[in-house]
C-alpha positions in Angstrom: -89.9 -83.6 -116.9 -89.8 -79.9 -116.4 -93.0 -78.0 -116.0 -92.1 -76.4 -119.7 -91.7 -79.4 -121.2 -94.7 -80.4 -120.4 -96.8 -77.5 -121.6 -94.8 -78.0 -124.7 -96.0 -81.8 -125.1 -99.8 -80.3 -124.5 -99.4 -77.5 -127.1 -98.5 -80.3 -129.6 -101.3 -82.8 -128.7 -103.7 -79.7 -128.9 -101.7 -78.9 -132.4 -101.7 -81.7 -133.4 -106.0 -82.6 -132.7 -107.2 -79.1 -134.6 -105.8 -76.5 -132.6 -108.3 -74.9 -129.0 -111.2 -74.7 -131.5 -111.2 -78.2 -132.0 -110.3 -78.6 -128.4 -114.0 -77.0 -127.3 -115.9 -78.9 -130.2 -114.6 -82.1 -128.1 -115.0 -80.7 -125.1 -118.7 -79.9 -126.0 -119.6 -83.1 -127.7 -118.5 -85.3 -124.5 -120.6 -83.4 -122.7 -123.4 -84.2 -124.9 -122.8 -87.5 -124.7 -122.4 -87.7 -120.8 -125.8 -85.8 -120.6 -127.5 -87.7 -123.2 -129.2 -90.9 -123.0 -128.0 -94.1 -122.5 -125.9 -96.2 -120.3 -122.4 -95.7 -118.3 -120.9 -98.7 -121.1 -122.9 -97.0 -124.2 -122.0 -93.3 -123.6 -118.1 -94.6 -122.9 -118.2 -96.8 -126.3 -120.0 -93.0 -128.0 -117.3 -91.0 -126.0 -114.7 -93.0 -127.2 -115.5 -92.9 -130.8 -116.0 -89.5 -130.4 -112.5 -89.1 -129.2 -110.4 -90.9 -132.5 -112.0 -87.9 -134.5 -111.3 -84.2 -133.4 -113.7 -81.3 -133.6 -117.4 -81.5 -134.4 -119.3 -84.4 -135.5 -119.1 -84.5 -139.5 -116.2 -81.9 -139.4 -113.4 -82.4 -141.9 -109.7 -82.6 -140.3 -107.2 -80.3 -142.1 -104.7 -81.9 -144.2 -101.6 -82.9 -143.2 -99.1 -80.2 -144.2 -102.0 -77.5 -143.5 -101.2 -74.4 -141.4 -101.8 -75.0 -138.1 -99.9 -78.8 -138.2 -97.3 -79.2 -136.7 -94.4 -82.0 -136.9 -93.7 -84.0 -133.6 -90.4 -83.9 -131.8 -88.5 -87.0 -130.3 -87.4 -87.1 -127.3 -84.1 -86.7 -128.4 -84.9 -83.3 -129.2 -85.1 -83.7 -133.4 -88.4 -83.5 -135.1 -89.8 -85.9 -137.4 -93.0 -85.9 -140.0 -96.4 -86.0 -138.5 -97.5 -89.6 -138.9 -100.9 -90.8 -140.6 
């Protein structure tokens, strides 16, 4: 994989999750969670389900089609839809 290919495939995830907004929110909310109380397994179960939803806690996820989304290329090179 070239180097460009792969900062193409990290532009998407981060697309894809909210955009570098989003990025910090989650950023900032697992170190929250790794500072906070608890144990190693509770604040990995906490960071995990923190994780499945991007941004901020309570924070709605634009809607598929919004600007800012972006559709996911195969690695064949085509593009299809962005996937529920």
């Amino acid at each position: 994989m070239r180097f460009g290919d792969l900062m193409n495939k990290a532009k998407q995830v981060v697309d894809r999750r909210g955009g570098t907004e989003a990025l910090k929110k989650d950023a900032e909310e697992l170190k929250d969670i790794a500072r906070g109380p608890g144990s190693t397994q509770e604040k990995a179960k906490r960071a995990a389900d923190a994780i499945k939803e991007p941004g901020a806690p309570g924070e709605r996820r634009a809607e598929p089609g919004a600007p800012g989304e972006r559709r996911a290329e195969s690695r064949e090179g085509g593009s299809e839809a962005n996937r529920p």
